[in-house]
C-alpha positions as CSV (number, residue, x, y, z in Angstrom):
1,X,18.4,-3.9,-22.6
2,X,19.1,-7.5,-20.7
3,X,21.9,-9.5,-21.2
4,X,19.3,-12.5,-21.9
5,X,19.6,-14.4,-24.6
6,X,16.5,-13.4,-26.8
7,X,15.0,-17.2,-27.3
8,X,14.9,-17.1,-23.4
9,X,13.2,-13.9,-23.2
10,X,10.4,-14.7,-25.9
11,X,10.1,-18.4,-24.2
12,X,9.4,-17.1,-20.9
13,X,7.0,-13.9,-22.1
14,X,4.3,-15.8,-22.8
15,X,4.1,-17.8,-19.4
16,X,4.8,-14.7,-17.5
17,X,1.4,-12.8,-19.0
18,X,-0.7,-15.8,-18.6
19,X,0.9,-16.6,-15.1
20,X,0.4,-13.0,-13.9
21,X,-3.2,-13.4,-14.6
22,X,-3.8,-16.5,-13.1
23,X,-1.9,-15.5,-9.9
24,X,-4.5,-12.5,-9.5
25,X,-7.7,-14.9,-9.8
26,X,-6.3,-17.3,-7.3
27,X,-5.3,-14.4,-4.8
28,X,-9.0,-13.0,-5.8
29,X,-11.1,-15.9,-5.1
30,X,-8.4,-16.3,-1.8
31,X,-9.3,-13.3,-0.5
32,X,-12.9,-13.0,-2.0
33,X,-13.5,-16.1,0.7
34,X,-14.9,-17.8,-2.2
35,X,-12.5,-20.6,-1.0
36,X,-11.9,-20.6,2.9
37,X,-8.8,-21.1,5.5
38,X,-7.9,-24.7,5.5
39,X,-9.8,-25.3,2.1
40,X,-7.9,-27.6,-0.2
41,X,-7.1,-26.0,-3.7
42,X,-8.5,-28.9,-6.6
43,X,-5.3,-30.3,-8.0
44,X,-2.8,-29.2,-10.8
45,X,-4.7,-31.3,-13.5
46,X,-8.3,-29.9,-12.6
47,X,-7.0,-25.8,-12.1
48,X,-5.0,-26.3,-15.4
49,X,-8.3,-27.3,-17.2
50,X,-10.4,-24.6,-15.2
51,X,-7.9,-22.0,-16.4
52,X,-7.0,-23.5,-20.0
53,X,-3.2,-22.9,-19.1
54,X,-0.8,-25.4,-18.8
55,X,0.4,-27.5,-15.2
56,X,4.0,-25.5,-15.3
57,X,2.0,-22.4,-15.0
58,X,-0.5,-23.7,-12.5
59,X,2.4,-24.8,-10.5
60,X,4.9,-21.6,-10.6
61,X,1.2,-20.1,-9.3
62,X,1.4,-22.5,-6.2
63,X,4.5,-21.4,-5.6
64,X,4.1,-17.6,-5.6
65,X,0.9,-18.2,-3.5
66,X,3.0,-19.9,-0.9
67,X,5.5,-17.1,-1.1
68,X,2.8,-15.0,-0.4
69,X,1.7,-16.9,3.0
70,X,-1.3,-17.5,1.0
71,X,-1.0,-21.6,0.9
72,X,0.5,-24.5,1.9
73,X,1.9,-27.0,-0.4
74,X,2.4,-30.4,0.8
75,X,3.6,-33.0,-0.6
76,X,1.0,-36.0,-1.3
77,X,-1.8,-33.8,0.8
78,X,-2.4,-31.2,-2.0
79,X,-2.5,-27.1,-1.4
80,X,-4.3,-25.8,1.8
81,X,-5.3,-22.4,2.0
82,X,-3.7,-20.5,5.0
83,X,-5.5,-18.3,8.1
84,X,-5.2,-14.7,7.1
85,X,-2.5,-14.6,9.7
86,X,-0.2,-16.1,7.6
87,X,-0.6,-14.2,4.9
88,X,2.0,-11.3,3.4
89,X,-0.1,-8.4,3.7
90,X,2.4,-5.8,2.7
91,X,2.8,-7.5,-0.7
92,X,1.5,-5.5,-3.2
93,X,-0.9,-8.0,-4.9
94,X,-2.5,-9.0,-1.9
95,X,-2.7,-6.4,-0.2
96,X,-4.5,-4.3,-3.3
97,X,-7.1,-7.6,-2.8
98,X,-7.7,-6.7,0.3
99,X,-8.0,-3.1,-0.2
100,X,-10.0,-4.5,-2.9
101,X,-12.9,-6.4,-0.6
102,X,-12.6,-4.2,2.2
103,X,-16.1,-3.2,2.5
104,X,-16.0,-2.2,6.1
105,X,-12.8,-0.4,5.5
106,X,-10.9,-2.0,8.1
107,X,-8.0,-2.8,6.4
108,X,-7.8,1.1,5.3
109,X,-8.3,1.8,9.3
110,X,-5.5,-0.2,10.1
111,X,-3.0,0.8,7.3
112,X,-3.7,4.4,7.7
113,X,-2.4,3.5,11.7
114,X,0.3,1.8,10.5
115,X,1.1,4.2,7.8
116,X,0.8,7.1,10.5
117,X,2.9,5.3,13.2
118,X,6.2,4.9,10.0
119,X,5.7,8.2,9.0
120,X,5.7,9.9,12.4
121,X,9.0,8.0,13.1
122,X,10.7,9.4,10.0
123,X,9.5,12.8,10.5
124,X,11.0,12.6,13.9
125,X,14.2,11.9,12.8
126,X,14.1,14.1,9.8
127,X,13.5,16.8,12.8
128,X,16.5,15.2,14.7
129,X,19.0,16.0,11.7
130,X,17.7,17.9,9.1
131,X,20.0,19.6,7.3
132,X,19.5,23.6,5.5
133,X,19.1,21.6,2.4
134,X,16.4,19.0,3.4
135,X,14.6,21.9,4.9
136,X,14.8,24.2,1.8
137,X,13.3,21.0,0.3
138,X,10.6,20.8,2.4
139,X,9.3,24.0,1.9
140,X,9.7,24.0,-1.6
141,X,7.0,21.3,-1.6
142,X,4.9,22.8,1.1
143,X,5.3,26.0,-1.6
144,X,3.9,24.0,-4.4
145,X,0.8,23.1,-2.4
146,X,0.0,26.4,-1.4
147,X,0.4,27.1,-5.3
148,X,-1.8,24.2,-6.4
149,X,-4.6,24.7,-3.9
150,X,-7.4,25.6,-6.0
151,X,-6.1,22.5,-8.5
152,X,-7.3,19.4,-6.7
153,X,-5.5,16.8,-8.8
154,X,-2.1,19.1,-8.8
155,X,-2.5,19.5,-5.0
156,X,-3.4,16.0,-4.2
157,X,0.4,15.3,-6.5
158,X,2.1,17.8,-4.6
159,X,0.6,16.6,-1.0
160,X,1.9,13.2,-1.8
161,X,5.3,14.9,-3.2
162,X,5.9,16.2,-0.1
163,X,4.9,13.0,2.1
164,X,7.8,11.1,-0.4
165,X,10.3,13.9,0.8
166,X,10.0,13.2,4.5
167,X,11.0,9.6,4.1
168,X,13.5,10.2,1.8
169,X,14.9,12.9,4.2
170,X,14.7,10.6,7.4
171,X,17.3,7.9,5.6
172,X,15.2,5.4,7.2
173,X,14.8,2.7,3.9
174,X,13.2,-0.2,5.7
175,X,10.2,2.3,7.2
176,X,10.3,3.9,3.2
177,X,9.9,1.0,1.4
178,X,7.3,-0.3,3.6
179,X,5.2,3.0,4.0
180,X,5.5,3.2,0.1
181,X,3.6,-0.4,-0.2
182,X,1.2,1.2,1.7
183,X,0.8,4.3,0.4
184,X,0.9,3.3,-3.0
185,X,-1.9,0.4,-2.6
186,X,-4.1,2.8,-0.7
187,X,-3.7,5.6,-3.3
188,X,-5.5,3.2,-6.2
189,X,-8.5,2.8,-4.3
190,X,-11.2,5.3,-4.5
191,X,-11.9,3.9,-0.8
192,X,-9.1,5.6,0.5
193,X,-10.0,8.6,-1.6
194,X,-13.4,8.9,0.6
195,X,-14.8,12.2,0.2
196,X,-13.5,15.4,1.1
197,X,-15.4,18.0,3.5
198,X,-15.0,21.6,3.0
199,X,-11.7,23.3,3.4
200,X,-10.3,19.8,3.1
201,X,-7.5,21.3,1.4
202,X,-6.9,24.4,4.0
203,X,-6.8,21.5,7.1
204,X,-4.4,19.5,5.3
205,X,-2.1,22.4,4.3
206,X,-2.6,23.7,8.1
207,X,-1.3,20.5,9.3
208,X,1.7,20.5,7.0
209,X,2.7,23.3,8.4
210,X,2.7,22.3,12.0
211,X,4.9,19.3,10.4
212,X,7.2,21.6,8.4
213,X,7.6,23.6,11.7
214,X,8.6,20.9,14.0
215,X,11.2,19.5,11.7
216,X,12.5,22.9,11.6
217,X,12.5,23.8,15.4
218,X,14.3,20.4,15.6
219,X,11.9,19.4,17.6
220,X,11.4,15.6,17.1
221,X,8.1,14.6,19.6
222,X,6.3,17.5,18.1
223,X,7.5,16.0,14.4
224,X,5.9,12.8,15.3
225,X,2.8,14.1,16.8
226,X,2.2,16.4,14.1
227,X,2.3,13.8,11.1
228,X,0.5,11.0,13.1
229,X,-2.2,13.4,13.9
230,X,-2.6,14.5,10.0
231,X,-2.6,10.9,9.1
232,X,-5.2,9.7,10.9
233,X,-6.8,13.1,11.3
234,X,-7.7,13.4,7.0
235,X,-8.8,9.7,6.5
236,X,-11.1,10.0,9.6
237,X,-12.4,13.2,7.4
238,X,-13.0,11.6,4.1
239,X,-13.7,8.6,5.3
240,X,-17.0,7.3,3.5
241,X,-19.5,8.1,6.3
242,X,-22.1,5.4,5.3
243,X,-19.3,3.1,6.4
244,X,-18.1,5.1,9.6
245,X,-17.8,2.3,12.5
246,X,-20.3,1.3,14.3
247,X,-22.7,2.3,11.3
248,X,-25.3,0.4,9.3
């Protein structure tokens, strides 16, 4: 329970809801390009009325925008909207925005690279130093897929299970927390999901393997190699093929 005093808690409840909600339309129409880079955001007074909230909330919004990269808030000028550049794409709100609009599935290209390129490096150094337990772990989980094969959901858990064991094994928390962001946003969009060819299942256990292998010949390039390759190698196969590159 919080050490808060309970009039603080109730006070602040209400704004937080209504705040949370307001946030996520102004990140939508942001990213929606329903207003552009280097737009100016209508003032407090007119957003307040457009919402029905009141100015505090409209201006703790502005603020948590510009934490976001999202805006700039100056002083006498008003609130510009930033070049994408600038924005925070591994914060969970706007990245799952992005996700959201990402009819060509570029973003989803370029986080499953990026995903692909943190989790090679910590399955390299989970081959660099894994221990009898880490490894015992490891095949424990690839156990439970081969179990859950003919269970898509169960399998799809136990996949994921064993992805979460890697970076927890590597020790590396910066490349974790961000490949979790990642991860995590991609996993609630039925984008990412794509379809699944045949023996989807059999390829992705195949290449588990090869990953469990590696780590356990110690064998760090081959760790890296292996993940990177199963990475990129199962969203290239589900990927949605009316949206394939280079496709109408």
């Amino acid at each position: 329970m919080s050490d808060e005093p309970r009039g603080l808690r109730e006070n602040r409840a209400p704004f937080d809801r209504i705040g949370v909600a307001v946030l996520n339309e102004l990140v939508e129409m942001i990213v929606s390009g329903r207003v552009q880079p280097g737009d100016t955001l209508p003032p407090e007074a007119v957003l307040s009325q457009q919402f029905g909230v009141s100015r505090t909330v409209i201006r703790e919004s502005m603020k948590r925008l510009q934490e976001k990269g999202m805006v700039t808030v100056a002083q006498g000028r008003g609130t510009h909207v930033n070049e994408m550049k600038a924005w925070n794409f591994i914060d969970p709100l706007v990245l799952s925005s992005l996700i959201g609009h990402d009819d060509a599935l570029g973003i989803l290209d370029d986080l499953s690279v990026v995903r692909g390129a943190l989790e090679s490096a910590m399955a390299g150094a989970v081959a660099g130093a894994a221990t009898d337990e880490g490894i015992e772990r490891l095949r424990a989980g690839l156990q439970d897929m081969r179990d859950t094969i003919e269970d898509s959901e169960a399998f799809r858990q136990a996949d994921i299970r064993f992805h979460h064991a890697v970076m927890e094994l590597s020790g590396n928390l910066l490349a974790e927390n961000i490949a979790l962001v990642l991860f995590d946003r991609a996993l609630e969009s039925t984008r990412y999901h794509g379809v699944d060819p045949e023996h989807a299942f059999e390829m992705t256990m195949d290449e588990h393997e090869r990953i469990l292998e590696a780590i356990i010949a110690g064998d760090a390039a081959a760790a890296r190699r292996a993940m990177d390759e199963h990475i990129l190698g199962s969203w290239e196969r589900r990927r949605m093929p009316t949206l394939k590159r280079g496709k109408d």
